[in-house]
C-alpha positions in Angstrom: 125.9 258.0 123.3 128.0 256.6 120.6 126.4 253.9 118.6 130.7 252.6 118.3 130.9 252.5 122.1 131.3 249.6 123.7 127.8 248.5 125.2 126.0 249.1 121.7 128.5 247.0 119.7 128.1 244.1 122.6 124.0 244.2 121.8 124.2 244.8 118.5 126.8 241.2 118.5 123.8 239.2 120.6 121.1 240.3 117.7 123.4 239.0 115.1 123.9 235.8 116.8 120.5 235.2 117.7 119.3 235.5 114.2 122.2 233.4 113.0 121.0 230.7 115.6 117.2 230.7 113.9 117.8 230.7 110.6 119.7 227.4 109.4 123.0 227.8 107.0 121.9 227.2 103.6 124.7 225.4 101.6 125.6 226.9 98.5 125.6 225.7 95.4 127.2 222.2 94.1 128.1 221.7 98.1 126.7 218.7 99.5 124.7 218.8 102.5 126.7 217.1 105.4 125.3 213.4 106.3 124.5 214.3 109.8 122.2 216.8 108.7 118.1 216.4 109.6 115.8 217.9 108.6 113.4 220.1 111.2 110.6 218.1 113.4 107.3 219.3 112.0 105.4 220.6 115.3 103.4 218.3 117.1 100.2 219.7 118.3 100.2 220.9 122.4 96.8 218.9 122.8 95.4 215.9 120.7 91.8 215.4 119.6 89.8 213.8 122.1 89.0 209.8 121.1 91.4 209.3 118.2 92.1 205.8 118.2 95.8 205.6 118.0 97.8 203.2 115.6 100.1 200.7 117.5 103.7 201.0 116.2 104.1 197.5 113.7 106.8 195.3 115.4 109.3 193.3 114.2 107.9 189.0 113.8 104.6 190.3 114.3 103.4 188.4 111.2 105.4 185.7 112.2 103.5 185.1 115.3 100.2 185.8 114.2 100.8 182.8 111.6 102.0 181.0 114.5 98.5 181.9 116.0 96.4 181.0 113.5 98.3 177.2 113.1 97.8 176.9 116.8 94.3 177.7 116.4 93.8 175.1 113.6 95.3 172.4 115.1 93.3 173.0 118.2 90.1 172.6 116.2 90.8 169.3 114.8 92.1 168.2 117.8 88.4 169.2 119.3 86.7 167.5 116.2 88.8 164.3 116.5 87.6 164.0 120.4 84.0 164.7 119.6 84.2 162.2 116.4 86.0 159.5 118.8 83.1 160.3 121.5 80.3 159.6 119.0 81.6 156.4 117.8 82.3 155.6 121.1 78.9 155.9 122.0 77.3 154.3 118.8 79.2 151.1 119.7 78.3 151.2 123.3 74.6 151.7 122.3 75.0 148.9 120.0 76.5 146.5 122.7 73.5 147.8 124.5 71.0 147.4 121.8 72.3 143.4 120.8 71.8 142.5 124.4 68.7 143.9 124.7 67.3 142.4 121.8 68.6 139.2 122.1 67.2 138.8 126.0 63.9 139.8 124.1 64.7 137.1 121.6 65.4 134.3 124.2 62.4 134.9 125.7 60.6 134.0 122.9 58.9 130.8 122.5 60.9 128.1 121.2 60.8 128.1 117.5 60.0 132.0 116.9 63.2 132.9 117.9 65.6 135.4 115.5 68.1 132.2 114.6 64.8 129.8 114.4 63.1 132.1 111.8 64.1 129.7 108.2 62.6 129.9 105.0 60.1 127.5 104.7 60.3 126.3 107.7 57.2 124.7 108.9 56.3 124.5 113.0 53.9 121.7 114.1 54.7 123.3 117.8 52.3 126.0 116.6 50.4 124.4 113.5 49.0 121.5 115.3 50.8 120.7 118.7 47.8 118.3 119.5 49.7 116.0 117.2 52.9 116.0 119.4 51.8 113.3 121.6 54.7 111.6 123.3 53.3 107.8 124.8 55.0 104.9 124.5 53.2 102.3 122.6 54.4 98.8 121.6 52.4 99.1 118.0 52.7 100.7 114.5 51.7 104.5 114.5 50.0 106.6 112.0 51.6 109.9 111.7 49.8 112.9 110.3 53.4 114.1 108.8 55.4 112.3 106.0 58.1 112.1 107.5 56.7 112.5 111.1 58.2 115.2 113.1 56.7 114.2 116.8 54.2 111.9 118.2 53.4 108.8 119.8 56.4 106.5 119.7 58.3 103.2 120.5 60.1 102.5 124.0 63.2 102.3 122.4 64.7 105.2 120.2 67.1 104.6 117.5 70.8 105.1 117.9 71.7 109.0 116.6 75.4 109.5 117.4 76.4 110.6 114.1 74.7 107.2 112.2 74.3 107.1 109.1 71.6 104.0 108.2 71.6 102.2 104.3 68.3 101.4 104.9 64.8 102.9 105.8 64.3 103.2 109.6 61.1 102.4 111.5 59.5 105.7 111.8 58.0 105.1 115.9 62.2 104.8 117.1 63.5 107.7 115.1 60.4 109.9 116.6 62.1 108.4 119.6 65.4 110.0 118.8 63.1 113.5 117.6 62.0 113.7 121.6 65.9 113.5 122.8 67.2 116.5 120.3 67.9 114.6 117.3 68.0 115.8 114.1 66.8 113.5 111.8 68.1 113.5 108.0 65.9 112.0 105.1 66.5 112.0 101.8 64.8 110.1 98.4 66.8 107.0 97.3 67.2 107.9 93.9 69.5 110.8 95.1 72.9 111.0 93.7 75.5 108.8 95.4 77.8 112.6 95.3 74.4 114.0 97.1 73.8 111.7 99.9 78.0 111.3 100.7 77.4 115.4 101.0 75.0 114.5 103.9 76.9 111.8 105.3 79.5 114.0 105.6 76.9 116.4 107.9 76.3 113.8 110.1 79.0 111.1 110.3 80.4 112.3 114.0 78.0 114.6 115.3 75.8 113.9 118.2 72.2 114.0 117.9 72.1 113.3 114.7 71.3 110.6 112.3 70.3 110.0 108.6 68.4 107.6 106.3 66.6 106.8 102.6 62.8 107.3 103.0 60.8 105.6 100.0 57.9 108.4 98.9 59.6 111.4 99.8 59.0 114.2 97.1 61.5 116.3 98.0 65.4 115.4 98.0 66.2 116.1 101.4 63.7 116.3 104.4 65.1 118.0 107.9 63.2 116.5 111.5 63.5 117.8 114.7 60.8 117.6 117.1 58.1 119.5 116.1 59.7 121.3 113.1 60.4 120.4 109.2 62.1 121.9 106.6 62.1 120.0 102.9 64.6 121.0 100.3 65.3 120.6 96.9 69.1 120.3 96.4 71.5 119.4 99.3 73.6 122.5 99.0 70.8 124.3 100.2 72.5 126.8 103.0 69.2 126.5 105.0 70.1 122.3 105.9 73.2 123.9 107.9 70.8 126.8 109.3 68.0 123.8 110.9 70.9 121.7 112.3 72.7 124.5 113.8 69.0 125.9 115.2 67.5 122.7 116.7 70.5 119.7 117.1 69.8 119.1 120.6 68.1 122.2 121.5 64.8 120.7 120.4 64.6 118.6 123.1 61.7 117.9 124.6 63.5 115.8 127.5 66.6 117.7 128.1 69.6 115.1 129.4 68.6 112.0 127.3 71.3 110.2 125.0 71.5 109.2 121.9 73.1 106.2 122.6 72.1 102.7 122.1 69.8 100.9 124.6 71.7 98.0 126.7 68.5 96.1 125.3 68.3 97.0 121.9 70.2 93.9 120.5 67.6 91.7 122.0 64.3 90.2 120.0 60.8 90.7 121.6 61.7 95.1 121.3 59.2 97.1 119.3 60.8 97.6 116.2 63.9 95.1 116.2 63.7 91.9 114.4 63.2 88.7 115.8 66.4 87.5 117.1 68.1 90.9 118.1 69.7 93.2 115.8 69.0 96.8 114.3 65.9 97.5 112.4 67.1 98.7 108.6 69.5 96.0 108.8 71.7 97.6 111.1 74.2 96.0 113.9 74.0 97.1 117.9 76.6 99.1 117.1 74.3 101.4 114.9 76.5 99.7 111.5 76.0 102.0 108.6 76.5 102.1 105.1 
């Protein structure tokens, strides 16, 4: 057979076009490659390894969302540390409450005297020192106290007025003990003090019930403090502990809770342990408790 005949010229045309088809078409020299053009996939392995981790693909905003993340995250944490910070405070002030009412239901059942508010500097408490002295008869005689100024004892029927008086003159010691036993306070103070000084004390008493203030000759101390079984002398009248006793035993002293400090119908009248013949005030005073 002719290699020019027909069928071999038809076979011989598919060889040339199958080798045309596997070999690309080079571009010749100074002719640019056309844009389209790309260049052959390397080949991919039939079977990968066995347990290769594989890489995820990076995605468009993936950093932006992780940021987003991690703000999230932070905010969450303060958020917790702010609740747990409000929670212990929380409980630190409940446990306080808890622990003030504790201790002051403790406190209050403390004897009179020994109690938190009660406990002054220099404070001195007959209740406790010598309560055998705190006898409380009535007697129609002079009395001789143990305590200069007496703070309790054996006393007088009728007590001297201690509404807020303030007396010129020395009182008889058996009617303010009188006063003592209803909750007065009873200011003292050496008659050479200052006029400036004892107008500071006036000042503490003028208007305040269960209270009352005189001079008392022989006191060594400028100021002396009496309530019913407790004392407290001072040197200067701006002492913060005068404000500390008045506040701790004006009224609450009282050894008969309920009774007055007002004046007896029969003070004004003569014959009464105490007042001077023909009615009147001990101290030169008026019925009406007249001060200076």
């Amino acid at each position: 057979m002719s290699w020019t005949s027909e069928p071999h010229k038809r076979a011989r045309n598919r060889k040339v076009g199958a080798a045309e088809q596997a070999e690309p078409v080079k571009p010749e020299v100074g002719e640019s490659q056309p844009a389209d053009a790309q260049a052959p996939e390397a080949e991919k392995p039939l079977h990968s390894s066995r347990g290769a981790k594989k890489t995820p693909p990076v995605r468009a905003g993936g950093r932006n969302r992780s940021r987003g993340r991690t703000v999230q995250a932070a905010k969450a944490n303060r958020m917790a540390t702010g609740t747990i910070v409000m929670f212990v405070v929380v409980g630190l002030a409940a446990l306080a409450i808890v622990g003030y009412a504790v201790f002051k239901t403790y406190d209050s059942s403390r004897p009179f005297g020994q109690q938190r508010s009660q406990q002054i500097d220099g404070l001195v408490n007959y209740r406790v020192e010598n309560p055998k002295m705190l006898s409380r008869k009535h007697v129609d005689g002079p009395v001789t106290y143990k305590v200069s100024p007496p703070v309790g004892g054996n006393h007088y029927p009728i007590w001297e007025k201690c509404e807020g008086d303030v007396y010129a003159q020395q009182l008889p010691n058996e009617r303010a003990v009188h006063s003592l036993e209803h909750g007065a306070v009873w200011i003292t103070y050496r008659p050479d003090l200052p006029q400036a000084d004892v107008d500071k004390l006036a000042k503490k008493v003028r208007g305040q019930e269960y209270m009352l203030m005189s001079p008392y000759p022989g006191l060594k101390s400028a100021v002396s403090l009496q309530a019913w079984g407790f004392q407290l002398k001072l040197d200067s009248v701006n002492d913060s502990r005068l404000d500390e006793f008045i506040v701790a035993f004006r009224k609450a002293a009282s050894v008969e809770p309920g009774s007055n400090c007002g004046l007896p119908q029969d003070a004004n009248q003569g014959g009464i342990p105490g007042a001077p013949p023909g009615g009147g005030l001990p101290g030169g005073g008026l019925p009406g408790g007249v001060t200076q």
